[in-house]
C-alpha positions in Angstrom: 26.5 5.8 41.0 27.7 5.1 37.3 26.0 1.2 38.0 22.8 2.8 38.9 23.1 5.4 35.8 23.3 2.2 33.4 20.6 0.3 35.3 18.3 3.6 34.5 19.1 3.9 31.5 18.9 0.3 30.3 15.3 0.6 31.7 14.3 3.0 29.8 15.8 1.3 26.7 14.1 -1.6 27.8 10.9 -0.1 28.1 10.9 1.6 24.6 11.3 -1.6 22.9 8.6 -3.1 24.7 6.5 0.4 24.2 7.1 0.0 20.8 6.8 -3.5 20.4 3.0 -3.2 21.9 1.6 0.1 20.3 3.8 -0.6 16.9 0.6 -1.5 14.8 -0.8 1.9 16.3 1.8 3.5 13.7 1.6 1.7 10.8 -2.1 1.1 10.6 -4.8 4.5 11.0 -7.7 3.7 10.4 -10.5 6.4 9.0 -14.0 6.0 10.2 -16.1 8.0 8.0 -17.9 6.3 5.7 -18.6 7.8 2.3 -22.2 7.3 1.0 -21.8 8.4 -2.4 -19.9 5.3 -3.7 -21.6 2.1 -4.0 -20.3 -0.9 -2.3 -19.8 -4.6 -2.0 -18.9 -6.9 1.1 -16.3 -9.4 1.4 -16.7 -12.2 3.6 -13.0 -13.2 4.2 -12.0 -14.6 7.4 -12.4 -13.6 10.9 -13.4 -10.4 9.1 -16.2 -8.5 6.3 -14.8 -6.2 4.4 -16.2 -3.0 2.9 -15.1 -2.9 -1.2 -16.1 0.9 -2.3 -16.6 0.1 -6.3 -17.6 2.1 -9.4 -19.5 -0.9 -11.8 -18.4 -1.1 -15.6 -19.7 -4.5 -17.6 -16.4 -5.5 -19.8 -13.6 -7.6 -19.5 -11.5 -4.6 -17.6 -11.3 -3.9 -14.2 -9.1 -2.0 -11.9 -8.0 -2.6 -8.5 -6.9 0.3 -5.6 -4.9 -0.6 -2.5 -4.8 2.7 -0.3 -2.4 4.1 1.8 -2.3 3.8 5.4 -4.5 6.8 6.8 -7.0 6.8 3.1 -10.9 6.4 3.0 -10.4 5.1 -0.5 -14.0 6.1 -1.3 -13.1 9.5 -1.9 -10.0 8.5 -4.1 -12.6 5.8 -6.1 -14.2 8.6 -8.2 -11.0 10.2 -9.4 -9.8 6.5 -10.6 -13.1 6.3 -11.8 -12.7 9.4 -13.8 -9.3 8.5 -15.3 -10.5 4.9 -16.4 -13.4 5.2 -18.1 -13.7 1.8 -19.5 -12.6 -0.1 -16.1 -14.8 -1.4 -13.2 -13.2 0.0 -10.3 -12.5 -1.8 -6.9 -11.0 -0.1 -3.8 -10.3 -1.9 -0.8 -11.0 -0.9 2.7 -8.7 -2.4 4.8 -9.9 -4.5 7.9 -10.9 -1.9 10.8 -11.4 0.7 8.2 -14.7 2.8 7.1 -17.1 0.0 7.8 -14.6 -3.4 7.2 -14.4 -5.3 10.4 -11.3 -6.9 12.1 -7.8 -6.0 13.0 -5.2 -5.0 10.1 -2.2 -6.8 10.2 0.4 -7.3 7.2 -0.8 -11.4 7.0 -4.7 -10.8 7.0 -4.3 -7.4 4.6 -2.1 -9.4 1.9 -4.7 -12.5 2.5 -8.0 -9.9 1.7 -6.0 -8.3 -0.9 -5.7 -12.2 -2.9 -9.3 -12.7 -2.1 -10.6 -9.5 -3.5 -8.5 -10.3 -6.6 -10.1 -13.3 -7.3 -13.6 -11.8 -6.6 -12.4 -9.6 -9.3 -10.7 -12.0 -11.9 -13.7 -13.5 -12.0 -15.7 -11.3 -13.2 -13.2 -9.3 -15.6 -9.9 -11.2 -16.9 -7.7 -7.8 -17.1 -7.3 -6.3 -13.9 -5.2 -3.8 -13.3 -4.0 -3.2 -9.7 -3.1 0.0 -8.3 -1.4 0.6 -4.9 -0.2 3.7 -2.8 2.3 3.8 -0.3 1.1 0.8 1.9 -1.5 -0.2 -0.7 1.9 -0.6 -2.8 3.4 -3.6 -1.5 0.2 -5.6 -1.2 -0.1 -4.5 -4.9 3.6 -5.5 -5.7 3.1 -8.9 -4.5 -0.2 -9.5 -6.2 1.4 -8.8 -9.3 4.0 -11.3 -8.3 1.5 -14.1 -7.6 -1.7 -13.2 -9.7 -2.0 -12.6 -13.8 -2.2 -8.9 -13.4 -2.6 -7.0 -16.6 -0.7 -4.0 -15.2 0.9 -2.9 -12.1 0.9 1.0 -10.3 2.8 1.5 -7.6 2.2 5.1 -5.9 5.1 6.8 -3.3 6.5 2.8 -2.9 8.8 2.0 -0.6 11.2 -0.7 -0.6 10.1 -2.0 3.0 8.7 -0.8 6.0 11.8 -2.4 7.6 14.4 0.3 6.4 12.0 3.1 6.8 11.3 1.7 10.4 15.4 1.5 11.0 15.6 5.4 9.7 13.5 6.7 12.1 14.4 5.0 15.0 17.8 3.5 14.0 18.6 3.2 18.3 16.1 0.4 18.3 16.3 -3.7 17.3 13.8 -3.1 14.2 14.6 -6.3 12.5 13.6 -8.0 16.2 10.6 -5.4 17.0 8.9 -5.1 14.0 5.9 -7.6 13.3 4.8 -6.5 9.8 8.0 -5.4 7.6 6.2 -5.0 4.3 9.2 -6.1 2.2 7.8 -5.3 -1.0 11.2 -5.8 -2.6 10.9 -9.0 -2.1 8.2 -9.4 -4.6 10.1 -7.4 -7.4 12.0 -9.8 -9.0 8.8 -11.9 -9.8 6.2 -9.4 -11.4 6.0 -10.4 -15.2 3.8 -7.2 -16.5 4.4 -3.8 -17.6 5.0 -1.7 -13.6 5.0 1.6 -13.4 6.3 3.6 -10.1 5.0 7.1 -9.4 7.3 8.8 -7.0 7.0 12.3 -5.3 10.1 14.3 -5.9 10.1 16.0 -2.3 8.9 12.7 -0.6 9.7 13.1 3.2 9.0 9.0 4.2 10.4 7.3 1.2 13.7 8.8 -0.1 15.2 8.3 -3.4 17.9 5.9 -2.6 14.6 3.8 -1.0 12.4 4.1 -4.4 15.6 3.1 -6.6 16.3 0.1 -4.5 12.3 -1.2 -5.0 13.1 -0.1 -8.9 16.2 -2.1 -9.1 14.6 -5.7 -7.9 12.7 -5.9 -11.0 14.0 -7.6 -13.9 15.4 -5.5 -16.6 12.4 -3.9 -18.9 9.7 -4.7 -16.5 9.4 -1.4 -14.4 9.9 2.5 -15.0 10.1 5.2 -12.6 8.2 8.4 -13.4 8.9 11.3 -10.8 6.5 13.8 -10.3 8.2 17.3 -9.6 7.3 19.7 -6.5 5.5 17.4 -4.8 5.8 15.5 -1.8 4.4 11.7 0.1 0.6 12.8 0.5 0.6 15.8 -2.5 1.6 13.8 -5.6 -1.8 12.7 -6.8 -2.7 16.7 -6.4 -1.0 17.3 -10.2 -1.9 16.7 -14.0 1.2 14.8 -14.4 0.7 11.9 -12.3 -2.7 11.6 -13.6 -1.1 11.6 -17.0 1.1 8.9 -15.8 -1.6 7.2 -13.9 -3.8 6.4 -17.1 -0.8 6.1 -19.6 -1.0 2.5 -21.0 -4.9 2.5 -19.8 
């Protein structure tokens, strides 16, 4: 009886890793599928995929670039950046199988369209400024590790998608399951210009302990923590102070 009992029950176990090890990308990626008319836009060839880049024109040498989070038509957050950077063209990224880009998202292609935007956009302005929330964050975070950003944003940031992975579901082999660990820490220790990271102070998916560890693999003097109070993950761009400390140091 207690053999059968252990066979069971290493079935079960068996078939949650492979459950999870299929549909994981079903978790991590959400793609939106309205498409916002309002905004104008630009397409990417990249490839095995076009992408759709939602974009607010400005002739200067100052641009600005948005990585979204993982459930965002950033379309509707391009006007409020839009708003808050007067002087900046604005670029916002729809990720591949999101509001008109084609193709699969997967950590490789999104940090491989996120270098080829950048260079789109570097050359046609030589400041850019690259913004990132959540996800968006560590594809930002390792741009500014890689590319001469001006000025680096990082919104709700996590350290990786690892340790938020291994929180959730600590009874499963995460570090053999997961496929796209978005280990933006990483990155940190190579990002030369001013960072900022906006954090929510009642943030139910990154915790403290997660933002300071991101915070403490930059080099001394290269990034600050601003926390916004009473506000949580998806709420913190819903206050005056982060857009305060959004545009500081436009």
């Amino acid at each position: 009886m207690l053999w059968s009992l252990l066979t069971i029950a290493l079935g079960v176990y068996v078939g949650l890793c492979v459950f999870f090890f299929v549909a994981q990308r079903s978790f991590i990626y959400m793609p939106t599928r309205a498409i916002n008319a309002h905004t104008a836009a630009l397409l990417l060839d990249v490839p095995d995929a076009r992408l759709r880049i939602s974009s607010r024109p400005h002739d200067g040498p100052q641009a600005l670039i948005f990585f979204g989070g993982n459930a965002e038509d950033v379309a509707y957050t391009l006007p409020e950046l839009a708003a808050a950077f007067p002087d900046r063209a604005v670029y916002a990224l729809h990720y591949r199988g999101y509001s008109g880009s084609s193709g699969r998202p997967t950590e490789a292609s999104l940090r491989s369209d996120a270098r080829a935007l950048f260079e789109m956009v570097h050359a046609r302005h030589p400041d850019v400024m690259v913004v990132g929330r959540s996800l968006g964050s560590s594809l930002a975070i390792q741009l500014a590790a890689e590319e001469p950003v001006s000025r680096l944003v990082l919104i709700t940031p996590f350290a990786s998608i690892l340790a938020i992975a291994k929180r959730v579901a600590p009874f499963l082999p995460m570090g053999l399951l997961l496929r796209d660990p978005y280990e933006s820490w990483r990155y940190a220790s190579r990002v030369d210009c001013p960072a900022l990271l906006i954090a929510a102070s009642h943030d139910e998916l990154v915790p403290p302990d997660d933002t300071q560890k991101l915070l403490d693999a930059f080099r001394p003097g290269v990034a600050t923590l601003r926390t916004i109070d009473g506000t949580d993950h998806n709420s913190v761009s819903d206050t005056p102070e982060f857009w305060d400390a959004l545009g500081g140091g436009r």
